[in-house]
N, C-alpha and C positions, 0 to 999 in steps of 0.2 A: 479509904478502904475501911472496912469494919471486919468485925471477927465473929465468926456466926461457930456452931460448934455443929458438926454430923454427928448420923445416932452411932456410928462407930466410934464417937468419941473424939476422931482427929477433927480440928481446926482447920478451917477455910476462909482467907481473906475475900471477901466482893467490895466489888467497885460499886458503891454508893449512889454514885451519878446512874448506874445501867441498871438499877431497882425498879422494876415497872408494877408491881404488888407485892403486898406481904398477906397471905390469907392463913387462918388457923383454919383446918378443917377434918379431923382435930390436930393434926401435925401440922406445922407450921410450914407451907410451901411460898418461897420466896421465888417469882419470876421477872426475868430480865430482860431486857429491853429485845434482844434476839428470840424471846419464848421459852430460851433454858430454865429449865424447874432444877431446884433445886430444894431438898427436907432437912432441916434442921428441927435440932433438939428445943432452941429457945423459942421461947414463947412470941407471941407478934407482937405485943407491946415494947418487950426488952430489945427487939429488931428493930422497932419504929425510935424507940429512946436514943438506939446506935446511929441510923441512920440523921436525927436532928442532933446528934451532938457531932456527930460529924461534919455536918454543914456548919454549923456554929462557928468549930472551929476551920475550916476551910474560908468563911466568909469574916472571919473578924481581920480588921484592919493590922496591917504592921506597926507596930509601936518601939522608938527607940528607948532603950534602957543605960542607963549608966551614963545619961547626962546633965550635966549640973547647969 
């Protein structure tokens, strides 16, 4: 999930995986794999940076800690 903000201010979680574009036009409208539009306040790069730091950490391997 990532954290996108509306122009009302409040926060909205999207699921990552159901991102089908991210267009600035000049507002930035994010649609979903079902065609839901949706306008946030951040910009489409700071959306695309969410979206691969998301994967990143989705796809990085489990690694055990705390053993000798």
């Amino acid at each position: 999930m990532i954290r996108v903000t509306r122009f009302n201010g409040s926060n909205i979680f999207l699921n990552a995986e159901l991102i089908q574009s991210v267009e600035g036009t000049p507002d930035t409208v994010i649609t979903l794999t079902n065609q839901i539009k949706v306008v946030v306040k951040d910009d489409p790069q700071t959306v695309v940076d969410a979206i691969i730091a998301y994967q990143q950490k989705v796809h990085t391997p489990f690694t055990r800690t705390g053993e000798k």
